[in-house]
mmJSON file of the N, C-alpha and C atoms, coordinates in Angstrom:
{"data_MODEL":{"atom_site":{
"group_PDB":["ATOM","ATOM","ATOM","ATOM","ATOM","ATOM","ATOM","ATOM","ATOM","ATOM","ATOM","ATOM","ATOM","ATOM","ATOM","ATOM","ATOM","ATOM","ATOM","ATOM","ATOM","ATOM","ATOM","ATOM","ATOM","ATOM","ATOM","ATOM","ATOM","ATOM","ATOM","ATOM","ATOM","ATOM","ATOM","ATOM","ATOM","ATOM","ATOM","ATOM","ATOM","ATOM","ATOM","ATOM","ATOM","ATOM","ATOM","ATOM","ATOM","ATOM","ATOM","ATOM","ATOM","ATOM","ATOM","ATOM","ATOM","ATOM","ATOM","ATOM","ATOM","ATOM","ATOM","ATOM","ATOM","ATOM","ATOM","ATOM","ATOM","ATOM","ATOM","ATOM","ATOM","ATOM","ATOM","ATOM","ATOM","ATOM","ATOM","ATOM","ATOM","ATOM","ATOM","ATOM","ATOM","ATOM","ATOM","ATOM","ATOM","ATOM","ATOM","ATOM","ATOM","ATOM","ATOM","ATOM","ATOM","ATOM","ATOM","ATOM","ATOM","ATOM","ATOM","ATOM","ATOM","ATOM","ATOM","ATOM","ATOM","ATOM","ATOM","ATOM","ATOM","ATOM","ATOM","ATOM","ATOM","ATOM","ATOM","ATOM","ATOM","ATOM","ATOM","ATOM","ATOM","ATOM","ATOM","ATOM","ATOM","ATOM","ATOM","ATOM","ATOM","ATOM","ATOM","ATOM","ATOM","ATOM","ATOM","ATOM","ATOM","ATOM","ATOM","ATOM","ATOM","ATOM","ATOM","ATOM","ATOM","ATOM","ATOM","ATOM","ATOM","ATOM","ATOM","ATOM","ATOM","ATOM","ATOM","ATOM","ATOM","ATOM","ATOM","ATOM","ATOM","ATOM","ATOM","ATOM","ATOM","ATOM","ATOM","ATOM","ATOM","ATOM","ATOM","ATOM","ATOM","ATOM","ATOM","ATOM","ATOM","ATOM","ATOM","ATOM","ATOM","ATOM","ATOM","ATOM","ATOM","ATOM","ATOM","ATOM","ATOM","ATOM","ATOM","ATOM","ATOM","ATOM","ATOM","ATOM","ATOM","ATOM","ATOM","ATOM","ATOM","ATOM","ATOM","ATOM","ATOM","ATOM","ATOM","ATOM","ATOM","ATOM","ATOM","ATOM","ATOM","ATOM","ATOM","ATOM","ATOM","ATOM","ATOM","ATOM","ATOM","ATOM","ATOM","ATOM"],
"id":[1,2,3,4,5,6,7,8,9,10,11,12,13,14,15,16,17,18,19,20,21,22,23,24,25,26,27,28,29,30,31,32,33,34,35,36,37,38,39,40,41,42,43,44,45,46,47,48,49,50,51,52,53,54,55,56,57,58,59,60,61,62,63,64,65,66,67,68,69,70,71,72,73,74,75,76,77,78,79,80,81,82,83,84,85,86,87,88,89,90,91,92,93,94,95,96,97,98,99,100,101,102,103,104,105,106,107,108,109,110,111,112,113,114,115,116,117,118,119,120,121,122,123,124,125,126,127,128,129,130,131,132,133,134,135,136,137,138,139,140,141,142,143,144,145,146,147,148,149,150,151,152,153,154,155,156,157,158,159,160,161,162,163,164,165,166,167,168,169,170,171,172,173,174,175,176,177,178,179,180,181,182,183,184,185,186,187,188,189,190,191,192,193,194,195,196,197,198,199,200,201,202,203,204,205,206,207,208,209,210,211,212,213,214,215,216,217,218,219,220,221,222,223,224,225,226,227,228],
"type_symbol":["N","C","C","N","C","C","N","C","C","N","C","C","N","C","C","N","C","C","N","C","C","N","C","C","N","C","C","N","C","C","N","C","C","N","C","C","N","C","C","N","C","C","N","C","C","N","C","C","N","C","C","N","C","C","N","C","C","N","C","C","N","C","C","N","C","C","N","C","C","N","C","C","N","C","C","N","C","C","N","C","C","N","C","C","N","C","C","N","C","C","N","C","C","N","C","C","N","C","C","N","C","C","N","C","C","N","C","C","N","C","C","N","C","C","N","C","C","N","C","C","N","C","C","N","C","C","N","C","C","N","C","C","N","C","C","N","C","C","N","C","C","N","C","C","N","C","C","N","C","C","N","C","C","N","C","C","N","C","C","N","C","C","N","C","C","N","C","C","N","C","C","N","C","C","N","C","C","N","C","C","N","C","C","N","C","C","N","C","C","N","C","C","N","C","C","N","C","C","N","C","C","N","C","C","N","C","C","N","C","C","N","C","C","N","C","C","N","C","C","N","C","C","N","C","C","N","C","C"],
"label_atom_id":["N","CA","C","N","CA","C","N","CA","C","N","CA","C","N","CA","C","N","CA","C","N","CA","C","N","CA","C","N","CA","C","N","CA","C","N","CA","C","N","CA","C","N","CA","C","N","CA","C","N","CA","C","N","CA","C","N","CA","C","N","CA","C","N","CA","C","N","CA","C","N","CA","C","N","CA","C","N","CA","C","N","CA","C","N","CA","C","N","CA","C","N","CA","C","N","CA","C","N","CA","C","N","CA","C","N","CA","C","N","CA","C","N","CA","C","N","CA","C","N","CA","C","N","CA","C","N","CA","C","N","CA","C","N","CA","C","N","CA","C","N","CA","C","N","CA","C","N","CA","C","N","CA","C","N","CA","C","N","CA","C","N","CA","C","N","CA","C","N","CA","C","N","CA","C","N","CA","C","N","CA","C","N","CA","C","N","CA","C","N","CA","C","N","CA","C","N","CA","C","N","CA","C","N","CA","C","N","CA","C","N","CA","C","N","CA","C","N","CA","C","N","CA","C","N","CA","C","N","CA","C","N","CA","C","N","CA","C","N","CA","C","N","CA","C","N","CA","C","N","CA","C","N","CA","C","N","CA","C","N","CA","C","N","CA","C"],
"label_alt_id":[null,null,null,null,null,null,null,null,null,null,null,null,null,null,null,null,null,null,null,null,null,null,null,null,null,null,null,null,null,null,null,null,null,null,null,null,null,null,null,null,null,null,null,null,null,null,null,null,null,null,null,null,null,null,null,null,null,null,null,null,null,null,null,null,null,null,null,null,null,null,null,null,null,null,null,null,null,null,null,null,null,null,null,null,null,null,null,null,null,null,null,null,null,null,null,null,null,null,null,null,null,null,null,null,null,null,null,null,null,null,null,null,null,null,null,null,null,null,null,null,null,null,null,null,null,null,null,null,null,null,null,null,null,null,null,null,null,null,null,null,null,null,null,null,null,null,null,null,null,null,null,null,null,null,null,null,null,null,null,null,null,null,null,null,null,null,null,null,null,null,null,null,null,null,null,null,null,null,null,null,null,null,null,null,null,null,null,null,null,null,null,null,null,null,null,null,null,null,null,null,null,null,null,null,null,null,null,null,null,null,null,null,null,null,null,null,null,null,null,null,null,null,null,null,null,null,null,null],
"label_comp_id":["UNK","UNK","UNK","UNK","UNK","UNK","UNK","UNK","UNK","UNK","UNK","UNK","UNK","UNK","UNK","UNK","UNK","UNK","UNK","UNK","UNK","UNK","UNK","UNK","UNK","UNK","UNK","UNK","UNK","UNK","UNK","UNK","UNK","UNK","UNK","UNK","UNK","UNK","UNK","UNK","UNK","UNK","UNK","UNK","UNK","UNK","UNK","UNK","UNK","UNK","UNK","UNK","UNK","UNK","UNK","UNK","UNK","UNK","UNK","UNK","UNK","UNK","UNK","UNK","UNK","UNK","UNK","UNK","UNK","UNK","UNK","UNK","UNK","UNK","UNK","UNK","UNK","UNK","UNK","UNK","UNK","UNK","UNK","UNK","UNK","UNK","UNK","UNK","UNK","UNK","UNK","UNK","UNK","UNK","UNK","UNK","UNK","UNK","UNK","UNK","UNK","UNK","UNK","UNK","UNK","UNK","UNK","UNK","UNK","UNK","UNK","UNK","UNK","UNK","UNK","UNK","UNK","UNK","UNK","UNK","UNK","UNK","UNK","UNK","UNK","UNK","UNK","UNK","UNK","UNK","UNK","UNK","UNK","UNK","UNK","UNK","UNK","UNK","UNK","UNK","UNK","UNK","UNK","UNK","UNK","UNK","UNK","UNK","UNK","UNK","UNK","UNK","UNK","UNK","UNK","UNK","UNK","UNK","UNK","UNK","UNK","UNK","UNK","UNK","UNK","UNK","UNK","UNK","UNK","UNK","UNK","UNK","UNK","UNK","UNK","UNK","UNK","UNK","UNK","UNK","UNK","UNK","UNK","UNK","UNK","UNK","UNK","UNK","UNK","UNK","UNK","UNK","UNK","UNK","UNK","UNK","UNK","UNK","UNK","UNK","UNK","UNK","UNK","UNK","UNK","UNK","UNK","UNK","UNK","UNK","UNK","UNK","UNK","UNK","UNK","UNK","UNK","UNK","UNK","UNK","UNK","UNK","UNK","UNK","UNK","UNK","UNK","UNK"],
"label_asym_id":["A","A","A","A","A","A","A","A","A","A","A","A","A","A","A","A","A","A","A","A","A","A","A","A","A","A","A","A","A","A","A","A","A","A","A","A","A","A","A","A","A","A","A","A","A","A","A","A","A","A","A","A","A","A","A","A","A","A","A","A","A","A","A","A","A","A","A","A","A","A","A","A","A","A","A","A","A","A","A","A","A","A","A","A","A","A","A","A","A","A","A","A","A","A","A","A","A","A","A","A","A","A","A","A","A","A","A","A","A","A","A","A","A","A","A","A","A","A","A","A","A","A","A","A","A","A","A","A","A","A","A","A","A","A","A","A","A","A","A","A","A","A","A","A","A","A","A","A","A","A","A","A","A","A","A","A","A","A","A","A","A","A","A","A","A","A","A","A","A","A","A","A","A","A","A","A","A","A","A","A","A","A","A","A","A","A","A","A","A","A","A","A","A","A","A","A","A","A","A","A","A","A","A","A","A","A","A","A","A","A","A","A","A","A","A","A","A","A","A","A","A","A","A","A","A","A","A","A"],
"label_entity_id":["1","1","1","1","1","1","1","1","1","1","1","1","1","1","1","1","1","1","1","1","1","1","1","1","1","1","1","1","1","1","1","1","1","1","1","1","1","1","1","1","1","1","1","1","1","1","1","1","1","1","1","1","1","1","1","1","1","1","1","1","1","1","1","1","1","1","1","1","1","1","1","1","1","1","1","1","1","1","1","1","1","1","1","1","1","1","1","1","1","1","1","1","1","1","1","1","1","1","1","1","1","1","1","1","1","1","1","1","1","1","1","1","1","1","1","1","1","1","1","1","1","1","1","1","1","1","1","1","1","1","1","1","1","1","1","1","1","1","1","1","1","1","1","1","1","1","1","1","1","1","1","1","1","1","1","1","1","1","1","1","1","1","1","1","1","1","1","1","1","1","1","1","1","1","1","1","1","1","1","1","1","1","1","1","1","1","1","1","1","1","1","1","1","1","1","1","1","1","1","1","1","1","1","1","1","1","1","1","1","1","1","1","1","1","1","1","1","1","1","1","1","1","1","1","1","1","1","1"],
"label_seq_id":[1,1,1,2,2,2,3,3,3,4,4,4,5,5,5,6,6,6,7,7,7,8,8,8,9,9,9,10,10,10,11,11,11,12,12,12,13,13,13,14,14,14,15,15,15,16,16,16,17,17,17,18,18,18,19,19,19,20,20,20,21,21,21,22,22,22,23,23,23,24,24,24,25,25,25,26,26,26,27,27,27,28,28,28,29,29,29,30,30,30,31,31,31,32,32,32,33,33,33,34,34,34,35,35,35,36,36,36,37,37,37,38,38,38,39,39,39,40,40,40,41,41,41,42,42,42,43,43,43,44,44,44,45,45,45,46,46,46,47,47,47,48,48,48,49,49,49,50,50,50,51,51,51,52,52,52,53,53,53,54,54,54,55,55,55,56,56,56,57,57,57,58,58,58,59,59,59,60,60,60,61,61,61,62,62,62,63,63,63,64,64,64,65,65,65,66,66,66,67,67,67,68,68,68,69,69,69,70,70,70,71,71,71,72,72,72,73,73,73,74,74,74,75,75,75,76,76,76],
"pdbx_PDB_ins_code":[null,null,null,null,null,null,null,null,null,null,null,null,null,null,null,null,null,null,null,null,null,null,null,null,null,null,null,null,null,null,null,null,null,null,null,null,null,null,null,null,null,null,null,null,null,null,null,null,null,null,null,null,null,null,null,null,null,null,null,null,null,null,null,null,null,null,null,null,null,null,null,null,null,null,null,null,null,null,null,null,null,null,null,null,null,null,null,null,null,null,null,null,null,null,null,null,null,null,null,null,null,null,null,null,null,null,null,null,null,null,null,null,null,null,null,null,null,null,null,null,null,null,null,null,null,null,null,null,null,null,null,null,null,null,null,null,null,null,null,null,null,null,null,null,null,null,null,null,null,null,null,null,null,null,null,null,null,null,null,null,null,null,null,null,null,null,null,null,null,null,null,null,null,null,null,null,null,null,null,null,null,null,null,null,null,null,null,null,null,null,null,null,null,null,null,null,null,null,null,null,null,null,null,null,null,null,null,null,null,null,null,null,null,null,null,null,null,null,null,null,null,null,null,null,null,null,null,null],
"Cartn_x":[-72.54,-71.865,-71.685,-71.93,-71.775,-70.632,-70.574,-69.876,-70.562,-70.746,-71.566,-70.606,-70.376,-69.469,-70.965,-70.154,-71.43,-70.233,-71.303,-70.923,-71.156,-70.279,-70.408,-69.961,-70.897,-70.798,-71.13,-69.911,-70.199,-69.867,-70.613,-70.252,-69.52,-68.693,-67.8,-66.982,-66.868,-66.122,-66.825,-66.483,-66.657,-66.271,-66.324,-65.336,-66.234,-65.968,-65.962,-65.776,-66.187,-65.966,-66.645,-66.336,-66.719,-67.577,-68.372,-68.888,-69.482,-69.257,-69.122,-70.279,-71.221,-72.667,-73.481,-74.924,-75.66,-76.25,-76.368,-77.678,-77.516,-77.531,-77.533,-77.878,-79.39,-80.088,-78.803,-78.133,-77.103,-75.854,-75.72,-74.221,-74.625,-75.607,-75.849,-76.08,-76.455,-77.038,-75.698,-74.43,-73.285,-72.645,-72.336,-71.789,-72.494,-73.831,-74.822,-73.803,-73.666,-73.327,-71.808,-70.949,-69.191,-69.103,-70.297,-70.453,-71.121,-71.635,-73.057,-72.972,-74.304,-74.581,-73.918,-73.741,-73.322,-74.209,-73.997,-75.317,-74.303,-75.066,-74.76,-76.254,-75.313,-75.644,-75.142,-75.668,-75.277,-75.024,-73.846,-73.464,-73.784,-74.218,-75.696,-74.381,-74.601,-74.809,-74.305,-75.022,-73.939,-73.421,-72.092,-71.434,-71.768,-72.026,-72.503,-71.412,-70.226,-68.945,-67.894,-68.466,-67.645,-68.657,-69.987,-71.111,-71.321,-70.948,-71.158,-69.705,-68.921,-67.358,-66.301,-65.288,-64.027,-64.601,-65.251,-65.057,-64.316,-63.812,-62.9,-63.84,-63.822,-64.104,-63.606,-64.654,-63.67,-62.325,-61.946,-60.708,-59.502,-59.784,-58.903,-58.343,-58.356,-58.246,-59.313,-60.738,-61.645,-61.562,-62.011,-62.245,-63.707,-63.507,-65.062,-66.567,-67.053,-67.888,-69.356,-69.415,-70.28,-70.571,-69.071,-69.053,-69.124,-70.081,-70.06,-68.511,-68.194,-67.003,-67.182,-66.233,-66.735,-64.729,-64.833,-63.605,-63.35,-62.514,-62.098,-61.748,-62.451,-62.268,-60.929,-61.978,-61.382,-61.864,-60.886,-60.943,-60.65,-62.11,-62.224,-61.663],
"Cartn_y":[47.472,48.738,48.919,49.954,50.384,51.52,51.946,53.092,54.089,54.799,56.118,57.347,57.355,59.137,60.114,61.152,62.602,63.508,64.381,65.807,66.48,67.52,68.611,69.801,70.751,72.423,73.757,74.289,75.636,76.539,77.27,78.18,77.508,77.778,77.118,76.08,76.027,74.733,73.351,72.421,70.905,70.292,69.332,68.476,67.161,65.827,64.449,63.81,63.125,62.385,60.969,59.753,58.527,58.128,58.27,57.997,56.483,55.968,54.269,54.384,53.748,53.769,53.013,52.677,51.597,51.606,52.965,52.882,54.374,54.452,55.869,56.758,56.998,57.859,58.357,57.55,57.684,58.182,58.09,58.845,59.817,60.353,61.89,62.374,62.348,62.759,62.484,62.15,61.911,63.073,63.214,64.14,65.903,65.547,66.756,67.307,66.801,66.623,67.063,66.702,66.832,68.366,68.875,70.105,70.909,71.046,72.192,73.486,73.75,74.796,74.99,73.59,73.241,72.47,72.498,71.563,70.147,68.997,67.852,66.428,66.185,64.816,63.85,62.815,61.463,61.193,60.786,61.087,59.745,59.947,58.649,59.003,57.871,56.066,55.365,55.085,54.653,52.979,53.282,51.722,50.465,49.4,48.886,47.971,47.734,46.784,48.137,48.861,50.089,50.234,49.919,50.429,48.89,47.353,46.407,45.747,46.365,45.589,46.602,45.694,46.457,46.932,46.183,45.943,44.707,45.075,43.843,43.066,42.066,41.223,40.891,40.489,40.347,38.904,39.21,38.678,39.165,40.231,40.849,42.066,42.325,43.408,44.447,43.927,44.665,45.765,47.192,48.236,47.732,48.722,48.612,48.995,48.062,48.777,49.122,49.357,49.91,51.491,52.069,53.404,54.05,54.401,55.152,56.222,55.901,56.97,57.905,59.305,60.009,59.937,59.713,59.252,60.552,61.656,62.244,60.95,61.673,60.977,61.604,62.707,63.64,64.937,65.86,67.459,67.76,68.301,68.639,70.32],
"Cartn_z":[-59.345,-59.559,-61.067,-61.559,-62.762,-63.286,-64.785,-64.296,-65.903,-65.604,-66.007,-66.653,-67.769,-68.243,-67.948,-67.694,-66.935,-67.471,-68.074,-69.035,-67.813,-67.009,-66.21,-66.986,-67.187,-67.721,-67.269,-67.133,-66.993,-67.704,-68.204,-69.401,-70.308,-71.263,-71.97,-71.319,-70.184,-69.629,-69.887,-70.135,-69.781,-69.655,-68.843,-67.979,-67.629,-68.415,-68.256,-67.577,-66.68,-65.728,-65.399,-65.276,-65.048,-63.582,-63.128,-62.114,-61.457,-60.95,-60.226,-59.22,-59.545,-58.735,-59.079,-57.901,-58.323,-59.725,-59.827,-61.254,-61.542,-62.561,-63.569,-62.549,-61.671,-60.919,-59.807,-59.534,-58.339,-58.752,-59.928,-60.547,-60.652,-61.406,-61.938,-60.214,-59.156,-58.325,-57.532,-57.667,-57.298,-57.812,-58.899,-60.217,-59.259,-59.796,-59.101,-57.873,-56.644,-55.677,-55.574,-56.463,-56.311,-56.921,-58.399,-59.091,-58.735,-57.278,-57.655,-58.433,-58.684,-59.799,-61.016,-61.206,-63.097,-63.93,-64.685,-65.517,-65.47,-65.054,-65.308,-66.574,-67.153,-67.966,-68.135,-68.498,-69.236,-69.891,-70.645,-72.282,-72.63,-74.009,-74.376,-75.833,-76.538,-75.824,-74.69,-73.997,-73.175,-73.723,-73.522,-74.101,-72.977,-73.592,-72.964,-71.944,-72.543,-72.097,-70.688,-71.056,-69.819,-68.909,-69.117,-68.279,-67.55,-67.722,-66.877,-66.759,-67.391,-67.787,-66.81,-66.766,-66.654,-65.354,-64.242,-63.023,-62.228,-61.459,-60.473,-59.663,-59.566,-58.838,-57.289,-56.505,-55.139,-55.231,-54.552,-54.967,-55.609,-56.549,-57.889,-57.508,-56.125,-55.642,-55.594,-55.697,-56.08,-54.908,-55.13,-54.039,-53.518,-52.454,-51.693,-52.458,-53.142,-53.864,-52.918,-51.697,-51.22,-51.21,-51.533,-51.434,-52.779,-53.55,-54.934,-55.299,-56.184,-55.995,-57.452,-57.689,-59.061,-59.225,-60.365,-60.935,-62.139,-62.357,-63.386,-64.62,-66.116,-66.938,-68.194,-68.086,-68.949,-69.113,-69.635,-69.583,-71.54,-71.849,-72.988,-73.288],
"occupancy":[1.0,1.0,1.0,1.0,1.0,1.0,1.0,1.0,1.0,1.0,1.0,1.0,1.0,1.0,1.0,1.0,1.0,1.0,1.0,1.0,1.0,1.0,1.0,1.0,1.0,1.0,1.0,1.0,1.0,1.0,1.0,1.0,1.0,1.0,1.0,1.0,1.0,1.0,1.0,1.0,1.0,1.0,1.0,1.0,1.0,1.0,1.0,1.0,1.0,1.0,1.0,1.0,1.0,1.0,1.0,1.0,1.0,1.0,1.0,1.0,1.0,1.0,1.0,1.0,1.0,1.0,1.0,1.0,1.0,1.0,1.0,1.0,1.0,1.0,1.0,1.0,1.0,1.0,1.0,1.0,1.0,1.0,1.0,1.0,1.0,1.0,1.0,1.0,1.0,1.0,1.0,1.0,1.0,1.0,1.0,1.0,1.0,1.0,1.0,1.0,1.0,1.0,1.0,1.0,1.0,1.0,1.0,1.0,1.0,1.0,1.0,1.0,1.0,1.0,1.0,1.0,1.0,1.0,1.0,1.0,1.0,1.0,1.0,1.0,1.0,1.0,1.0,1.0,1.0,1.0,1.0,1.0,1.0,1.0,1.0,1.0,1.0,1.0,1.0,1.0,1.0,1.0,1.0,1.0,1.0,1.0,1.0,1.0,1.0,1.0,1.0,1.0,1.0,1.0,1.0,1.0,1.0,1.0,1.0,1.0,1.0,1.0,1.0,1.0,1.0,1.0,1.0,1.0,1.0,1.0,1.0,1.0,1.0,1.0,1.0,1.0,1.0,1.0,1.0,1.0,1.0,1.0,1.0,1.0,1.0,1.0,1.0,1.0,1.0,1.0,1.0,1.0,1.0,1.0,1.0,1.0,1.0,1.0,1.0,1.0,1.0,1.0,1.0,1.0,1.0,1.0,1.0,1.0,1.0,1.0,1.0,1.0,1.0,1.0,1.0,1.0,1.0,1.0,1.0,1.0,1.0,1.0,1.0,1.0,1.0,1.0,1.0,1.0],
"B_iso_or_equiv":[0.0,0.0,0.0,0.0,0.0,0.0,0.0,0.0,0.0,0.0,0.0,0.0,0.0,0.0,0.0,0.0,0.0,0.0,0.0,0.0,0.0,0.0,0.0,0.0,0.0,0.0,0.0,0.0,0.0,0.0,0.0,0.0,0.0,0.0,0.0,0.0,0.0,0.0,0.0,0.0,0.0,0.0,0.0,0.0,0.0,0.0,0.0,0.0,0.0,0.0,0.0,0.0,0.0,0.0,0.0,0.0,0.0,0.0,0.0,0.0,0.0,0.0,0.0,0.0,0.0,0.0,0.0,0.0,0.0,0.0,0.0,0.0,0.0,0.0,0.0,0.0,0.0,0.0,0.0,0.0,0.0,0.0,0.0,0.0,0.0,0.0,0.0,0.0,0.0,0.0,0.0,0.0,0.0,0.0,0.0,0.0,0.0,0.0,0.0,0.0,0.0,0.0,0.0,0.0,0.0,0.0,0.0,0.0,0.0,0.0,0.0,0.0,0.0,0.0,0.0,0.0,0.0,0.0,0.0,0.0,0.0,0.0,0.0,0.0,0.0,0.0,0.0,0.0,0.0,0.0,0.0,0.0,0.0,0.0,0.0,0.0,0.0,0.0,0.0,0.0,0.0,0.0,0.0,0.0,0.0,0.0,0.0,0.0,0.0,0.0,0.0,0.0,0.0,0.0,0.0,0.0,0.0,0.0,0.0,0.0,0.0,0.0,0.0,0.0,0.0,0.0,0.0,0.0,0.0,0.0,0.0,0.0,0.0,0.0,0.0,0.0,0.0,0.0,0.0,0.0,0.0,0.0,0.0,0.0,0.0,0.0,0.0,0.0,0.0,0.0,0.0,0.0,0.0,0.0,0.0,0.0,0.0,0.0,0.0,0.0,0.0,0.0,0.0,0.0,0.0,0.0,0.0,0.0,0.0,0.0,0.0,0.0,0.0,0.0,0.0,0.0,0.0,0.0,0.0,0.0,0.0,0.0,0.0,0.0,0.0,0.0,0.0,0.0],
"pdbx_formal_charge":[null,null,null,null,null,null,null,null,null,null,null,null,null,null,null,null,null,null,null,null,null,null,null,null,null,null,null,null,null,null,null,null,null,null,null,null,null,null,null,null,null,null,null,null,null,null,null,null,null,null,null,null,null,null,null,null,null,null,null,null,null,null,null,null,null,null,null,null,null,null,null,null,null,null,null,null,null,null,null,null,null,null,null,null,null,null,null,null,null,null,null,null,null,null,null,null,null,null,null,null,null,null,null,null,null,null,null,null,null,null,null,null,null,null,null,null,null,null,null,null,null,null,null,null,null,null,null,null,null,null,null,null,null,null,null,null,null,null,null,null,null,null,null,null,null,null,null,null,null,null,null,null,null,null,null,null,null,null,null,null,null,null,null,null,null,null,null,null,null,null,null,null,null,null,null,null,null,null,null,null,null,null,null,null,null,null,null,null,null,null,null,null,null,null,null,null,null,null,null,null,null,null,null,null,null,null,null,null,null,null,null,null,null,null,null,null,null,null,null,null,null,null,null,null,null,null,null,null],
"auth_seq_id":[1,1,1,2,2,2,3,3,3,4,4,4,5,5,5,6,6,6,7,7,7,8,8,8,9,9,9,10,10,10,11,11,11,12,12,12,13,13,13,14,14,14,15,15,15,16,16,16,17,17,17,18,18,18,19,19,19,20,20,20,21,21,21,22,22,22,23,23,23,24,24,24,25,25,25,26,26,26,27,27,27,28,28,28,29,29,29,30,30,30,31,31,31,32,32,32,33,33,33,34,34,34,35,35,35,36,36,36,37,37,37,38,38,38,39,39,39,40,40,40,41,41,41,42,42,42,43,43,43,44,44,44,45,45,45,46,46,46,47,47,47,48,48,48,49,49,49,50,50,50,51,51,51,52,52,52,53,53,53,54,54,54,55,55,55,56,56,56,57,57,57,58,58,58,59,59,59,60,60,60,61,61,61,62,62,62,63,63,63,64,64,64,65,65,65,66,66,66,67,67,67,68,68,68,69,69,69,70,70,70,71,71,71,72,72,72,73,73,73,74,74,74,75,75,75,76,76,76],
"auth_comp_id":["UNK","UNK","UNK","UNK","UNK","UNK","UNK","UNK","UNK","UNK","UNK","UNK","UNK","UNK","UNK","UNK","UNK","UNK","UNK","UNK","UNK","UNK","UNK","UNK","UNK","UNK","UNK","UNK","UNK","UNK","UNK","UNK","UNK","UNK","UNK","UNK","UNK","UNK","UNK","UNK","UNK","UNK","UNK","UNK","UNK","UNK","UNK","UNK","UNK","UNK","UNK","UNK","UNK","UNK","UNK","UNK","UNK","UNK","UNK","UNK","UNK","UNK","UNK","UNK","UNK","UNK","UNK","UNK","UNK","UNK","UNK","UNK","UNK","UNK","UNK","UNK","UNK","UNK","UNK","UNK","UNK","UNK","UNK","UNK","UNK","UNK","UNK","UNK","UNK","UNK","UNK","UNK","UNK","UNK","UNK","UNK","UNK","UNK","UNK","UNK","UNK","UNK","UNK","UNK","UNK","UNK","UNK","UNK","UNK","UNK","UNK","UNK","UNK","UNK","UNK","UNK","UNK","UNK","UNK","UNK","UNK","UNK","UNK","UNK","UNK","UNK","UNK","UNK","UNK","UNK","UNK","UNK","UNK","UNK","UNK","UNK","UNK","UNK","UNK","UNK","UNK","UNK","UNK","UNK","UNK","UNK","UNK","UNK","UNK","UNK","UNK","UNK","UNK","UNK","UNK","UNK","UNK","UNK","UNK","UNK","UNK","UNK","UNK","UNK","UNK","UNK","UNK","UNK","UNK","UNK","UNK","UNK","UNK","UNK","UNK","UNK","UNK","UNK","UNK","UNK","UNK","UNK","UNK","UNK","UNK","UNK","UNK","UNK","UNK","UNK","UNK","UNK","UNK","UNK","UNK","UNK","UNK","UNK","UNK","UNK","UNK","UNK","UNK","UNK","UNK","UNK","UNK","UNK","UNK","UNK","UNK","UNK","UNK","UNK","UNK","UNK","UNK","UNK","UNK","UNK","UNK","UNK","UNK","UNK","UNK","UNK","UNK","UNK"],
"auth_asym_id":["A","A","A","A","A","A","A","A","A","A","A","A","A","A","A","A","A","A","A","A","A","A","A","A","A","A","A","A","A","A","A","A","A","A","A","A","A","A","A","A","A","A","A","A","A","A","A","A","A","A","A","A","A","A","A","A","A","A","A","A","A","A","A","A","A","A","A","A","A","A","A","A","A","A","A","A","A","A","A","A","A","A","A","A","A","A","A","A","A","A","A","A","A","A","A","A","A","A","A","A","A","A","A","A","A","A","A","A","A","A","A","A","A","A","A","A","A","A","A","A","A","A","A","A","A","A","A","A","A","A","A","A","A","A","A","A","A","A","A","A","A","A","A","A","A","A","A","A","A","A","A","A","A","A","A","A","A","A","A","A","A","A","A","A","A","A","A","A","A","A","A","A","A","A","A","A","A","A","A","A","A","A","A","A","A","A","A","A","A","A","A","A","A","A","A","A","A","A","A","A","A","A","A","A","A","A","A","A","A","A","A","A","A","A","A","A","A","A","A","A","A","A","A","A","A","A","A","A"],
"auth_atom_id":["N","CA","C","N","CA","C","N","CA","C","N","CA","C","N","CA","C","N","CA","C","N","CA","C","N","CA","C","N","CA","C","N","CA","C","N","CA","C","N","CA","C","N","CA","C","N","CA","C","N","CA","C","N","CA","C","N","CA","C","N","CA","C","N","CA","C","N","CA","C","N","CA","C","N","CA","C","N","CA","C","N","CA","C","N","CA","C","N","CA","C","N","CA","C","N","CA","C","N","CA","C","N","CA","C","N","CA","C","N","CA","C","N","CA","C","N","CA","C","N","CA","C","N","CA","C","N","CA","C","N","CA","C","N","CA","C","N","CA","C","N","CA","C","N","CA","C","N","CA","C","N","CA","C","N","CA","C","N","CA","C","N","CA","C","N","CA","C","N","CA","C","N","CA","C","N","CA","C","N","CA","C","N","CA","C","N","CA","C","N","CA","C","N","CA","C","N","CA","C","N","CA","C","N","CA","C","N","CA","C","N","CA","C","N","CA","C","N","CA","C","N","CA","C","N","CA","C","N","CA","C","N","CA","C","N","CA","C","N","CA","C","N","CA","C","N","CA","C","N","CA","C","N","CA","C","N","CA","C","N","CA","C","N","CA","C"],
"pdbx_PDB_model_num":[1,1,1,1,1,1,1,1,1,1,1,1,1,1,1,1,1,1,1,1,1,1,1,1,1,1,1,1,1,1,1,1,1,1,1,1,1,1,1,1,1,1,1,1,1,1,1,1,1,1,1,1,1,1,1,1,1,1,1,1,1,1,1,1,1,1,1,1,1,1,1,1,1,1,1,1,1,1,1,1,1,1,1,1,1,1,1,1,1,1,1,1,1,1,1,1,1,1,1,1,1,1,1,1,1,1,1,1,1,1,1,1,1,1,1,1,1,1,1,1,1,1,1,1,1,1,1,1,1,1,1,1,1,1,1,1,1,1,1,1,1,1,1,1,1,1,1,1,1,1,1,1,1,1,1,1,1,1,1,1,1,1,1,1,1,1,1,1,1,1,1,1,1,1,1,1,1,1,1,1,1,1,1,1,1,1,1,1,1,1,1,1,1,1,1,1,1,1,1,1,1,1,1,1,1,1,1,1,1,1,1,1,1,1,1,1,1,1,1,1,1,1,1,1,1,1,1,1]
}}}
């Protein structure tokens, strides 16, 4: 599980959000999915310590990571 920031825009709106999924292809297509008919991206660079880090482990209370989830990050 990874976790992915995705630029969602509409018109002057944009709105940030963290998305938790197997692989890049599955967040944006997650993101896609929660926004239709907004423009969605990947905000590059992606860091590398938020993108394999700062996940729980089983044991640690980890959540179910079978289920991809889209997490609000932030509102620009």
């Amino acid at each position: 599980m990874i976790k992915v920031s995705v630029e969602v825009r509409e018109g002057d709106a944009l709105l940030e959000v963290a998305v938790y999924a197997d692989n890049i292809s599955q967040a944006v297509g997650i993101a896609r999915g929660q926004f239709p008919d907004r423009a969605v991206r990947v905000v590059f660079p992606i860091d590398g310590e938020e993108f394999f880090g700062g996940l729980e482990t089983e044991g640690d209370g980890a959540k179910d990571s079978s289920q991809p989830t889209l997490l609000p990050d932030r509102v620009r």
